[in-house]
gemmi code that builds the backbone of each chain (N, CA, C; Angstrom):
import gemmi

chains = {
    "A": [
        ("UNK", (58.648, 44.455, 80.870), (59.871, 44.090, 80.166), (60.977, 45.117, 80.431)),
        ("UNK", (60.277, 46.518, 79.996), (61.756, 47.491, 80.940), (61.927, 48.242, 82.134)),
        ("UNK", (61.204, 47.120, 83.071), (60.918, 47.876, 84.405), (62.563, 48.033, 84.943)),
        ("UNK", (63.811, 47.088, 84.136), (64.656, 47.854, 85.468), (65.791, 48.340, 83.897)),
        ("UNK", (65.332, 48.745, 83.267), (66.113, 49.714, 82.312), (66.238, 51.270, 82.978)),
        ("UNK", (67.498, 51.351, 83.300), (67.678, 53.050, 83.669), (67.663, 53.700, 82.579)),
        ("UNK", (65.982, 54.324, 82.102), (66.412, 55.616, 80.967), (67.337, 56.686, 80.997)),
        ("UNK", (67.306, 57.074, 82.106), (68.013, 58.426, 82.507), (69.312, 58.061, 82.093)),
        ("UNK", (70.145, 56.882, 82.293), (71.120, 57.030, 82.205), (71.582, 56.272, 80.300)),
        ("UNK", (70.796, 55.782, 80.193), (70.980, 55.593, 78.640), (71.009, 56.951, 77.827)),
        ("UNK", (69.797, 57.608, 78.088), (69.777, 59.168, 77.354), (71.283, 59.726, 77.591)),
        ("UNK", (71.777, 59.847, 78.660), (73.044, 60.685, 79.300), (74.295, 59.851, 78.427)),
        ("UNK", (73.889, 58.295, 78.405), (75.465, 57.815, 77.140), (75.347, 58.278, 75.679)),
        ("UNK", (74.291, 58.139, 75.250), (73.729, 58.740, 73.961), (73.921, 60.349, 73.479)),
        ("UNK", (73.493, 60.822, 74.973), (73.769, 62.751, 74.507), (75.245, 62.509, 74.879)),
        ("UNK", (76.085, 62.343, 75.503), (77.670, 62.352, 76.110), (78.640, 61.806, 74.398)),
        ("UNK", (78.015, 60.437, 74.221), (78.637, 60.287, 72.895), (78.757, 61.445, 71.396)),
        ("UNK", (77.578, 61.866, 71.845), (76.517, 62.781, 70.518), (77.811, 64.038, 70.241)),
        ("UNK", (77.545, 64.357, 71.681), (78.719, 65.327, 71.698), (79.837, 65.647, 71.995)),
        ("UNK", (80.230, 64.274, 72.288), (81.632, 64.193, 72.011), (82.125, 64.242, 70.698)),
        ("UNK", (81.076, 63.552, 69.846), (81.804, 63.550, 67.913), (81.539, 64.694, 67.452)),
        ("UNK", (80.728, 65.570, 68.135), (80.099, 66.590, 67.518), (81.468, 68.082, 67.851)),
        ("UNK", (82.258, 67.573, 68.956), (82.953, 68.638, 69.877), (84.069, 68.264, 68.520)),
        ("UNK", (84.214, 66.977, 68.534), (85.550, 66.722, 67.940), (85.441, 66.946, 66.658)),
        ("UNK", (83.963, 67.258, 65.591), (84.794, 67.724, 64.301), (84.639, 69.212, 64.594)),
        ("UNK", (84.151, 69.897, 65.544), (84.543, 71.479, 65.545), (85.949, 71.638, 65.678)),
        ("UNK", (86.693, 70.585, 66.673), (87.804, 71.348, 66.971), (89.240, 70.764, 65.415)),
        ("UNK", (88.401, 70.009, 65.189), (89.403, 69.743, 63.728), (88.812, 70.671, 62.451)),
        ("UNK", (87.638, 71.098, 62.376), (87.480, 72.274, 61.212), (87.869, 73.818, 61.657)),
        ("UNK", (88.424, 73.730, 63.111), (89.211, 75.048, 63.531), (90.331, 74.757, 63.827)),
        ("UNK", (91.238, 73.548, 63.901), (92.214, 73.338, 63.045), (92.782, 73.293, 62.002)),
        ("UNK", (91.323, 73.056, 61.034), (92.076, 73.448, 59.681), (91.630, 74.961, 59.549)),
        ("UNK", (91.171, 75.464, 60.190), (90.878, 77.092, 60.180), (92.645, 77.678, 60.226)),
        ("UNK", (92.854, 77.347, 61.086), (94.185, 77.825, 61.432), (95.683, 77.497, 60.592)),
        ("UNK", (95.010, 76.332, 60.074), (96.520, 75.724, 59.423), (96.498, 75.545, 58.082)),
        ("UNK", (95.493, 75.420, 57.456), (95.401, 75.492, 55.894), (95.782, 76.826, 55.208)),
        ("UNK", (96.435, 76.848, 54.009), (97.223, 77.421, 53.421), (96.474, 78.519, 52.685)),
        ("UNK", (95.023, 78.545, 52.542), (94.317, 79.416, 51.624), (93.074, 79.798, 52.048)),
        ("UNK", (92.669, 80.908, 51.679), (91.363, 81.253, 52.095), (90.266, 80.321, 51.549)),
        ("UNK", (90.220, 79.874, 50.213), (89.154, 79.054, 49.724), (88.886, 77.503, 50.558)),
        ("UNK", (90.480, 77.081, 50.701), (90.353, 75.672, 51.430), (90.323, 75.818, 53.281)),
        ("UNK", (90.281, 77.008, 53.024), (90.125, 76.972, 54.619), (88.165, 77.235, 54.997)),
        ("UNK", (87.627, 77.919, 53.908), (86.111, 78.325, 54.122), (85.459, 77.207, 54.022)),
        ("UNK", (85.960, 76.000, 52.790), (85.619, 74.820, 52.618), (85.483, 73.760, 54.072)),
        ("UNK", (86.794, 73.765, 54.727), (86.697, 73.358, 56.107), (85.518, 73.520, 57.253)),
        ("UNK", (85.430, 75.076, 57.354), (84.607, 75.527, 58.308), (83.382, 75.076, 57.526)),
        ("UNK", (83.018, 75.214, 56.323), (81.516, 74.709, 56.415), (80.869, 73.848, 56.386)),
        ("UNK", (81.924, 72.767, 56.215), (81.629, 71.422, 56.048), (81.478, 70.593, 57.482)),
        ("UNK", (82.541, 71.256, 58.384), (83.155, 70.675, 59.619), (82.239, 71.213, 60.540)),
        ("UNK", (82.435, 72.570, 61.015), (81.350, 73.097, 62.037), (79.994, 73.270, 62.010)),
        ("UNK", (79.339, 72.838, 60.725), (77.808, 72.759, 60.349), (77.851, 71.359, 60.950)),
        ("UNK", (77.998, 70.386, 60.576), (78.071, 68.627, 60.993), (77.895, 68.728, 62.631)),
        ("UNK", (79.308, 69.506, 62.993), (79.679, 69.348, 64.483), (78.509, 69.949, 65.085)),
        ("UNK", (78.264, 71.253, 64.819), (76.796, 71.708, 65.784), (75.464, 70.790, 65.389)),
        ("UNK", (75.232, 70.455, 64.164), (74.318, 69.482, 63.961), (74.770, 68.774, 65.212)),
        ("UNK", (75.570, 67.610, 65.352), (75.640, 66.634, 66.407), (75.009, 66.890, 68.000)),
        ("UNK", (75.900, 68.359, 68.024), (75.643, 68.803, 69.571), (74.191, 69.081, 69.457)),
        ("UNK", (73.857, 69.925, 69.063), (71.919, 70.195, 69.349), (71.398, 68.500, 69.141)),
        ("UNK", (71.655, 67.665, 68.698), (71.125, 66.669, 68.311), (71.157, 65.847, 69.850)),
        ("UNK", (72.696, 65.844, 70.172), (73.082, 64.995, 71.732), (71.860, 65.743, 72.611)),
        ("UNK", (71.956, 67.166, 72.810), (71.013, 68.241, 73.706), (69.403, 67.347, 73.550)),
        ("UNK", (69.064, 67.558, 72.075), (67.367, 66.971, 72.194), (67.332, 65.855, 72.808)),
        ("UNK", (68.198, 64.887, 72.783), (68.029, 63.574, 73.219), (68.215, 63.562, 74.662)),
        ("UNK", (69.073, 64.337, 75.269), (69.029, 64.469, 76.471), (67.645, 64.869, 77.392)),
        ("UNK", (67.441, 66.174, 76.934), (65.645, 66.932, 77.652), (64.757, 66.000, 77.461)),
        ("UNK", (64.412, 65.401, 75.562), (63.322, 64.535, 75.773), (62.026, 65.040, 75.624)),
        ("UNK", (61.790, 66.093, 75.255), (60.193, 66.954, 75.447), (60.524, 67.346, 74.147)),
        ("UNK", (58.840, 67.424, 73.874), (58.984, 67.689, 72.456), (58.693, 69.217, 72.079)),
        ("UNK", (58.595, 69.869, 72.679), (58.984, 71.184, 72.586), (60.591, 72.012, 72.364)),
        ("UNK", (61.450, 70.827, 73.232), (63.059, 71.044, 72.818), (63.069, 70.761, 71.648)),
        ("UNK", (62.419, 69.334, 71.300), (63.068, 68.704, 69.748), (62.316, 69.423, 68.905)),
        ("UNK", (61.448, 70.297, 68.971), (60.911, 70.304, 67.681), (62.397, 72.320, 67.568)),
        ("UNK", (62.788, 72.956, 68.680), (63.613, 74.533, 68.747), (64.445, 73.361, 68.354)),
        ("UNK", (65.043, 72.368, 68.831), (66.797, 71.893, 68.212), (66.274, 71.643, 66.291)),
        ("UNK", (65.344, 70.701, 66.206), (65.211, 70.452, 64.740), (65.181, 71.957, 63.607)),
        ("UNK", (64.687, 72.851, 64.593), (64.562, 74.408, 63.950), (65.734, 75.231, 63.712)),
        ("UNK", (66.682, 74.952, 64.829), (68.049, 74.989, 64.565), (68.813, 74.390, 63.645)),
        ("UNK", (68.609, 73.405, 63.401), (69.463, 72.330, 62.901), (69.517, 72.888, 61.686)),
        ("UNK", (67.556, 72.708, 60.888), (67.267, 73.236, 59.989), (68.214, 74.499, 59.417)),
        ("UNK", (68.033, 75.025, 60.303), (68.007, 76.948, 59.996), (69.798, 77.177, 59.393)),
        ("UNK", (70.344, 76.382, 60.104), (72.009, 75.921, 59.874), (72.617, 75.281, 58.599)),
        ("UNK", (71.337, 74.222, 58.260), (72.187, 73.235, 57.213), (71.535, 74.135, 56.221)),
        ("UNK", (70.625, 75.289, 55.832), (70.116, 75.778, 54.911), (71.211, 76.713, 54.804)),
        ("UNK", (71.571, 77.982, 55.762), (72.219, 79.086, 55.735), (73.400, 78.896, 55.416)),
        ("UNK", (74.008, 77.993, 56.145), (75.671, 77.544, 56.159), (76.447, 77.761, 54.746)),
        ("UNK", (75.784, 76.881, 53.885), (76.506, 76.641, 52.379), (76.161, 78.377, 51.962)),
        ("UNK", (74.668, 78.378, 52.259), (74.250, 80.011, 51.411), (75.851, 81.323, 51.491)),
        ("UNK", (75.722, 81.288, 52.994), (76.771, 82.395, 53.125), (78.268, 81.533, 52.957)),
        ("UNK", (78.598, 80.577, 52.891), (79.769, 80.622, 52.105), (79.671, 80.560, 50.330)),
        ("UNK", (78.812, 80.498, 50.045), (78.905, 80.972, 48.417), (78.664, 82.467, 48.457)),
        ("UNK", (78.253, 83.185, 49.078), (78.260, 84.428, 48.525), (79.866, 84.965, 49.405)),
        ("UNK", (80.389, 84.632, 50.428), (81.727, 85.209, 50.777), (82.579, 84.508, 49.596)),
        ("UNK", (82.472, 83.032, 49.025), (83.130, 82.700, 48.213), (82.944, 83.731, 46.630)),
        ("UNK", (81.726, 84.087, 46.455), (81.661, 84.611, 45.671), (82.628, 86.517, 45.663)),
        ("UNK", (82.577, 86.851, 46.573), (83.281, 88.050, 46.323), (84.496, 87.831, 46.676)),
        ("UNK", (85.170, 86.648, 47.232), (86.462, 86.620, 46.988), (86.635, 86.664, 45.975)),
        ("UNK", (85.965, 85.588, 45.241), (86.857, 85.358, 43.850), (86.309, 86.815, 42.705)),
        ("UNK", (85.772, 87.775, 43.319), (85.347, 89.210, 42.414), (86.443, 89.946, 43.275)),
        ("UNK", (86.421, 89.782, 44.769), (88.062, 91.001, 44.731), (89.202, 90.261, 44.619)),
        ("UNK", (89.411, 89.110, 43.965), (90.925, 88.445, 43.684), (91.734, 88.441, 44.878)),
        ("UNK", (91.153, 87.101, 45.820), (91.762, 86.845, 46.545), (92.837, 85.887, 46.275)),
        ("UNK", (93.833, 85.539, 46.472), (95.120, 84.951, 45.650), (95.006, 83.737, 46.181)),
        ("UNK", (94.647, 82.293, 45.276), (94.666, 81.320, 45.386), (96.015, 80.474, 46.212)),
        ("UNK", (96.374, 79.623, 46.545), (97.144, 78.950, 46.982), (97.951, 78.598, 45.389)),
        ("UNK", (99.563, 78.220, 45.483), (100.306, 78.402, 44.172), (99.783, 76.755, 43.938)),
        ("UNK", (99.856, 76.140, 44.653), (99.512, 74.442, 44.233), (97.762, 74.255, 43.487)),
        ("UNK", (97.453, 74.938, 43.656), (96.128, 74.589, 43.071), (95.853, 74.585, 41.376)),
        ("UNK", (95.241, 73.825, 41.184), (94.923, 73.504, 39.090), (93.977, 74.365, 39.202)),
        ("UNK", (94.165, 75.466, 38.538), (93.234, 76.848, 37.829), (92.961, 76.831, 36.423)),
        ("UNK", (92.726, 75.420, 35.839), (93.305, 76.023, 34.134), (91.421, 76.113, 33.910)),
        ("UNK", (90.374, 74.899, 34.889), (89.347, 75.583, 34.402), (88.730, 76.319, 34.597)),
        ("UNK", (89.560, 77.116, 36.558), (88.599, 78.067, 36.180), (89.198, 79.332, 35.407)),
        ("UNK", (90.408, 79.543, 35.077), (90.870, 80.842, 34.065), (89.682, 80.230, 32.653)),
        ("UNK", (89.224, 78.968, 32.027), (88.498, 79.073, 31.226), (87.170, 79.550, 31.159)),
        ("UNK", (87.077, 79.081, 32.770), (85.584, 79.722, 32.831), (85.221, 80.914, 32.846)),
        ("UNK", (86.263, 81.907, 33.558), (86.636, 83.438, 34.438), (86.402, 84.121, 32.654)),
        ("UNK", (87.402, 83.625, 31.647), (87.364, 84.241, 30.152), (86.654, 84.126, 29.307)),
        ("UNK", (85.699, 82.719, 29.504), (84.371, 82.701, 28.527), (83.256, 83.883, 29.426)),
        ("UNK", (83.742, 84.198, 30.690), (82.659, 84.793, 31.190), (82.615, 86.323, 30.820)),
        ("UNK", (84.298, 86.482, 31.120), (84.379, 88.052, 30.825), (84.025, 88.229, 29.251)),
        ("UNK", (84.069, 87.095, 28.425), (84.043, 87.214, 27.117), (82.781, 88.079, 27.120)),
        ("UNK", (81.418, 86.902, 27.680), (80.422, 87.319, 27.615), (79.880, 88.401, 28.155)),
        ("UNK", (80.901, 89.070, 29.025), (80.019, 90.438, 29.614), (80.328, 91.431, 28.465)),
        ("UNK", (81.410, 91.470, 27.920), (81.820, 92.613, 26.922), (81.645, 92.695, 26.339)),
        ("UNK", (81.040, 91.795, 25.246), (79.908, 91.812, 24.361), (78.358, 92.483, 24.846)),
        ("UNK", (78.299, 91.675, 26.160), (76.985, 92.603, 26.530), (77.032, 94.040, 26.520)),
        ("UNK", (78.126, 94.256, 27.279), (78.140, 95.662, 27.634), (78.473, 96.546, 26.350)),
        ("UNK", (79.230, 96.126, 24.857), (78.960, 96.674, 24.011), (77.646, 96.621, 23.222)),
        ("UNK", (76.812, 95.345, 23.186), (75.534, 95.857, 22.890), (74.699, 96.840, 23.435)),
        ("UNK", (75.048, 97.233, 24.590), (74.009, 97.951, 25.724), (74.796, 99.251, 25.533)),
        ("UNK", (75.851, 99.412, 24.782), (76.920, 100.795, 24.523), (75.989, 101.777, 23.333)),
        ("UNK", (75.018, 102.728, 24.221), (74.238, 103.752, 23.427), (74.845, 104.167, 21.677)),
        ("UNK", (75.927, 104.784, 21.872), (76.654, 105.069, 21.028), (77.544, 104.350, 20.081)),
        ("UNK", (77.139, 103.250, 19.369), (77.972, 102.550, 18.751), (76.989, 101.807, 17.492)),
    ],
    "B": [
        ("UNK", (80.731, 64.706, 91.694), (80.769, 64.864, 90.111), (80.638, 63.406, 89.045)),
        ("UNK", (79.653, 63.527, 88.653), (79.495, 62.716, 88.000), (80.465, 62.506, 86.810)),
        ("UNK", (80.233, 61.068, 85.659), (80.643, 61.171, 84.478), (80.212, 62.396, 83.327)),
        ("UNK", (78.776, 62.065, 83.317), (78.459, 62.619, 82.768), (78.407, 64.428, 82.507)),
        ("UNK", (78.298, 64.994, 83.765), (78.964, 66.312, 84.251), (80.182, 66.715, 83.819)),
        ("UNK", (81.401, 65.561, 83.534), (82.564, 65.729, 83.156), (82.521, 65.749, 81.924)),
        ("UNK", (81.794, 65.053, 81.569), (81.832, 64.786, 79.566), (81.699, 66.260, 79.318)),
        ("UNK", (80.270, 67.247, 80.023), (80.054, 68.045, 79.140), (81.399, 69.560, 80.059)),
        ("UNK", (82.145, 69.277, 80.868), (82.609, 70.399, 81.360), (83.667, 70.093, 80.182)),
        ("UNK", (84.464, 68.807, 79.969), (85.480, 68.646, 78.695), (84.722, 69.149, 77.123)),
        ("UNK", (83.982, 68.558, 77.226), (83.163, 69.717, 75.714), (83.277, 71.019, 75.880)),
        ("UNK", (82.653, 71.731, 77.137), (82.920, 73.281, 77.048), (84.472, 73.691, 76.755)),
        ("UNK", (85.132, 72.988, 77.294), (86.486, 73.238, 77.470), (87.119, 73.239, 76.402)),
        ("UNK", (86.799, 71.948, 75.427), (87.506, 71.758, 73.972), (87.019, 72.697, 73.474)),
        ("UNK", (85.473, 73.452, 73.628), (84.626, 74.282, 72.398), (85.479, 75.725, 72.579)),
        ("UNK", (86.247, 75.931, 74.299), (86.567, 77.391, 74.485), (87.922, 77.383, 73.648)),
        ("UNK", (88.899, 76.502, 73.224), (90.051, 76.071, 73.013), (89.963, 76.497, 71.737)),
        ("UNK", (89.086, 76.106, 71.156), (88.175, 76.307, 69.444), (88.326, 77.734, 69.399)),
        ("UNK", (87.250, 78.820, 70.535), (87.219, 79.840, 70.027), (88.873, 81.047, 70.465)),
        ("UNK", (89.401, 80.094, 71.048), (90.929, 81.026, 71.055), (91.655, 80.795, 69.912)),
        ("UNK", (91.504, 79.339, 69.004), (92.124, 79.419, 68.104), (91.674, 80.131, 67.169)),
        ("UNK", (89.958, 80.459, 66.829), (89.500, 81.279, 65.978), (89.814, 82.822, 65.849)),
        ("UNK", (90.170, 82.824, 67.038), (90.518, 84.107, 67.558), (91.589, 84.428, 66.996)),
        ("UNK", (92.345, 83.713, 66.661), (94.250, 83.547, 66.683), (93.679, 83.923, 64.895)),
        ("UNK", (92.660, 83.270, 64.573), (92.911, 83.177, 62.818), (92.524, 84.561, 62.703)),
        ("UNK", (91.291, 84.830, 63.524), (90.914, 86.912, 63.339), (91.574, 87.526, 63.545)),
        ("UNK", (92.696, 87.627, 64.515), (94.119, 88.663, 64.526), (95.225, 88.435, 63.376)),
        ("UNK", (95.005, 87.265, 62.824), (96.528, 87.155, 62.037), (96.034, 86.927, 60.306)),
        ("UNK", (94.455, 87.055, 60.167), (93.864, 86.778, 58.951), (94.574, 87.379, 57.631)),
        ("UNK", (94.916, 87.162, 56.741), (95.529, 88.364, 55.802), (94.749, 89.286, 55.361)),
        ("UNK", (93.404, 88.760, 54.751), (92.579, 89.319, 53.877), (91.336, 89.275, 54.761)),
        ("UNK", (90.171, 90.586, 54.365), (89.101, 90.366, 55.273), (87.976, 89.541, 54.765)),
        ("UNK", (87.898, 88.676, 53.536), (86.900, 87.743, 53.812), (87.244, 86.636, 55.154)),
        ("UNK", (88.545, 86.085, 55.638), (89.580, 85.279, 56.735), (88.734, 85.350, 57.845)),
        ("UNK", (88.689, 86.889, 57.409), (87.911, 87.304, 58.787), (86.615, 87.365, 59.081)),
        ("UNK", (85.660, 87.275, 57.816), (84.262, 86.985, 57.902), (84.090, 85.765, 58.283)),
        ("UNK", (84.967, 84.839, 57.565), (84.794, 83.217, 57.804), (84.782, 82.885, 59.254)),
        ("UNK", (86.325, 83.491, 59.960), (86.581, 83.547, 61.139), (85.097, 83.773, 62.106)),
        ("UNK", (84.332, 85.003, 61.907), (83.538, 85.296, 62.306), (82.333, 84.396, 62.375)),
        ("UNK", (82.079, 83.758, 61.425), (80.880, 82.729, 61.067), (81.291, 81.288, 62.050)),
        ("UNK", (82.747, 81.250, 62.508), (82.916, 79.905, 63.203), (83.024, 80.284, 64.539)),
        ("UNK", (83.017, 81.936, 64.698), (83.127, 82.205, 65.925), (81.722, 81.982, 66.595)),
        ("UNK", (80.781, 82.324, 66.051), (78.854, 82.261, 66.064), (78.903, 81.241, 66.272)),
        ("UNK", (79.391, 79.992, 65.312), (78.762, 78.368, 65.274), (79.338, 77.898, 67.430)),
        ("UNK", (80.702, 78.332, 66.938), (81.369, 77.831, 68.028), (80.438, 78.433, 69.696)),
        ("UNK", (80.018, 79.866, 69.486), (79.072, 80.387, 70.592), (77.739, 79.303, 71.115)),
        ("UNK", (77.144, 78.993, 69.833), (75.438, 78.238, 69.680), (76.244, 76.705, 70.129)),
        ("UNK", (77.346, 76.133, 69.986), (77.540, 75.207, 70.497), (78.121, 75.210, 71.928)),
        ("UNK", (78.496, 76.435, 72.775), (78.436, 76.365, 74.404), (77.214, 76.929, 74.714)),
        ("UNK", (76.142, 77.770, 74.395), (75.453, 77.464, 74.390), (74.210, 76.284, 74.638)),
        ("UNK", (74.514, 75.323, 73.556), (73.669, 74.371, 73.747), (74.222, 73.187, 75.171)),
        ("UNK", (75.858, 73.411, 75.208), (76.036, 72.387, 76.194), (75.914, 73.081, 77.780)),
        ("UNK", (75.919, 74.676, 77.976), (75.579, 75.278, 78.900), (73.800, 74.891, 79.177)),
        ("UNK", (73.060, 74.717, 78.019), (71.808, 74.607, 78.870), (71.843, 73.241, 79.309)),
        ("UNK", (72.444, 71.953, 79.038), (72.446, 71.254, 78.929), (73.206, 70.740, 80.385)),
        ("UNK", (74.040, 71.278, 80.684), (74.599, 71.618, 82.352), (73.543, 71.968, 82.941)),
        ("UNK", (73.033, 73.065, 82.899), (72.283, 73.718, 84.125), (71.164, 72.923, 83.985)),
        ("UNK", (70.018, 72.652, 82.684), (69.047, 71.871, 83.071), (68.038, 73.047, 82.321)),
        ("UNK", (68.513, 74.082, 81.956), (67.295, 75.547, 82.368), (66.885, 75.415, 80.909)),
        ("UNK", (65.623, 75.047, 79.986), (65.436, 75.208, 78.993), (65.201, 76.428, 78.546)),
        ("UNK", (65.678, 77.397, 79.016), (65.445, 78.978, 78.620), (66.349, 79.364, 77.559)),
        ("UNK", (67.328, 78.571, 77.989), (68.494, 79.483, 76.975), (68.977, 78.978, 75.507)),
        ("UNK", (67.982, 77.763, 75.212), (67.967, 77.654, 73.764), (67.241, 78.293, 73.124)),
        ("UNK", (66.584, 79.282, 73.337), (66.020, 80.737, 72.672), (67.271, 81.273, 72.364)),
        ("UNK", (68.451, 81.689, 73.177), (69.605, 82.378, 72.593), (70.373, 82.044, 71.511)),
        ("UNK", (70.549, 80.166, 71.184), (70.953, 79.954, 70.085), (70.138, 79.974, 69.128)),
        ("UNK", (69.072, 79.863, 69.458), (68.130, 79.978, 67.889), (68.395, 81.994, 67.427)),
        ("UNK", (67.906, 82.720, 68.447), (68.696, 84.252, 67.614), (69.799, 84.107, 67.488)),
        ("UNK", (70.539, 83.717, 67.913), (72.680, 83.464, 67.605), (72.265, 82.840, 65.940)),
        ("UNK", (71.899, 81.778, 65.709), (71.707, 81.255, 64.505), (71.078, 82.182, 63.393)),
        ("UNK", (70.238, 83.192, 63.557), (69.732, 83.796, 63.003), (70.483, 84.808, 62.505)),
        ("UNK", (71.265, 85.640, 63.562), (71.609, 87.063, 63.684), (73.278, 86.324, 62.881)),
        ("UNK", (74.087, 85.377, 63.460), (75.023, 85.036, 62.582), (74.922, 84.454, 60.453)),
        ("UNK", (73.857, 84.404, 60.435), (73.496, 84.231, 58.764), (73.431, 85.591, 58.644)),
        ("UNK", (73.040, 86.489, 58.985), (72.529, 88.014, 58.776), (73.950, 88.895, 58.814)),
        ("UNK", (75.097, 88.735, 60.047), (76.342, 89.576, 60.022), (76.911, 88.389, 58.882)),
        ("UNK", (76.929, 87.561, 58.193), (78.033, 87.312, 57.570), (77.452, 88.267, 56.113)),
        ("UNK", (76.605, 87.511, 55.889), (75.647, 87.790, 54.454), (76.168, 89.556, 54.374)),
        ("UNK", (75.752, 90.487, 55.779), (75.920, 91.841, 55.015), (77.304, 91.967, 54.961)),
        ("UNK", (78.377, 91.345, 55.428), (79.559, 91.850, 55.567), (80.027, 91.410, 54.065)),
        ("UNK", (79.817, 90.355, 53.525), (79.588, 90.087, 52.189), (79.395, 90.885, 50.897)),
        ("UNK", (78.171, 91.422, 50.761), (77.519, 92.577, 50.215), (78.245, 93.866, 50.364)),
        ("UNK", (78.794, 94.372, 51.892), (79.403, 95.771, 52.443), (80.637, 95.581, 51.446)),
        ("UNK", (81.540, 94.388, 51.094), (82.860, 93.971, 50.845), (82.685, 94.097, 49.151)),
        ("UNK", (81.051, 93.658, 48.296), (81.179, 93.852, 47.280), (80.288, 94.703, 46.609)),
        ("UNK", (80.081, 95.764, 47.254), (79.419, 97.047, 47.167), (80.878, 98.192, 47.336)),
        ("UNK", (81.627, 97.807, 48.035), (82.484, 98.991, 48.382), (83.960, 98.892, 47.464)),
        ("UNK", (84.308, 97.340, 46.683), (85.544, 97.687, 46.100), (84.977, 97.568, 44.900)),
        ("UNK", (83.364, 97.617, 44.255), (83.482, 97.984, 43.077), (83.793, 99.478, 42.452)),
    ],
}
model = gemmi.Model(1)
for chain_id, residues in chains.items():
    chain = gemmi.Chain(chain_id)
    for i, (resn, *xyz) in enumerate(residues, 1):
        res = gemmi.Residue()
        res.name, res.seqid = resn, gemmi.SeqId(i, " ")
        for name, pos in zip(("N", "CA", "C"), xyz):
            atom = gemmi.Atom()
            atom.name, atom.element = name, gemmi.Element(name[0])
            atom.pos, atom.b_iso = gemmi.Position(*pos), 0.0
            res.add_atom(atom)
        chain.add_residue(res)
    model.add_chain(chain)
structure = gemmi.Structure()
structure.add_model(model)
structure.setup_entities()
């Protein structure tokens, strides 16, 4: 039945497509690298955009080789990416917002100034219970 | 030259385009988390010529390099992180 199916060249439209969508949201989450107005909405970009996009490309790559020794290093990649990615932008997100990096003026802050003051509420209380002398 | 040869020399090409603009955001960043971020898309953007360089040549050797690129880039962002909120407390 698929004696005159060219695999070779089906794999090659499949990886060619893969990474073409995969090229094109890198180069639009390093467009918004460049052109967005704030550090928070710009970290948001990159991790959303260039995690997806390299997902795609290693994905086009396995389909191309075909051995399952590639797919199982691309799936290890893939893995290793969609786990880490978010991790290290919450902790860079996290010390921005501890060294007060200055939001963009358009942005609605009212919950997090509520959250930022129930929080500090709660440390200063701690830290006066834990105050030896009092 | 094939099609397909062309698809992936225009991928390398768009991916190098990527890392000059990243580049552009690491010289002109204001603040240095800009520049950690910068840094983390500079890695992604590496593991993706990378993958279309082995993918040219044919040589399955050199997806060992993006799997340490993947590794060693979670590791420089994470401490630069920590270095940033260890040092302005």
């Amino acid at each position: 039945m698929f004696e005159n199916v060219n695999f070779l060249l089906i794999r090659e439209i499949i990886s060619s497509v893969l990474i073409i969508i995969g090229v094109m949201f890198m180069l639009i989450s390093t467009i918004g690298l460049l052109r967005f107005p704030d550090f928070y909405i710009r970290m948001s970009a990159i991790t959303k955009g260039a995690t997806l996009g390299l997902g795609l490309i290693l994905s086009g790559m396995g389909i191309y080789f075909n051995e399952p020794d590639m797919f199982l290093k691309v799936v290890l990649i893939i893995c290793f990416t969609f786990i880490t990615s978010p991790v290290a932008a919450h902790v860079i997100g996290r010390t921005a917002v501890r060294n007060k990096i200055p939001f963009w003026d358009r942005t609605n802050l009212e919950e997090f100034k509520d959250y930022m003051h129930n929080e500090h509420q709660f440390h200063r209380d701690h830290e006066k219970d834990n105050r030896p002398n009092k | 030259m094939s099609l397909f040869s062309f698809t992936l020399i225009f991928a390398m090409a768009a991916l190098s385009i990527c890392l000059v603009m990243t580049a552009i955001r690491f010289a002109i960043g204001p603040t240095l988390p800009d520049r950690i971020t910068a840094f983390d898309l500079f890695v992604a953007n590496v593991i993706g010529i990378v993958a279309i360089y082995t993918e040219l040549t044919g040589n399955e050797d050199f997806i060992d390099v993006a799997i340490i690129l993947s590794l060693f880039g979670f590791l420089g962002s994470i401490s630069f992180a920590y270095y940033l909120m260890k040092s302005t407390r």
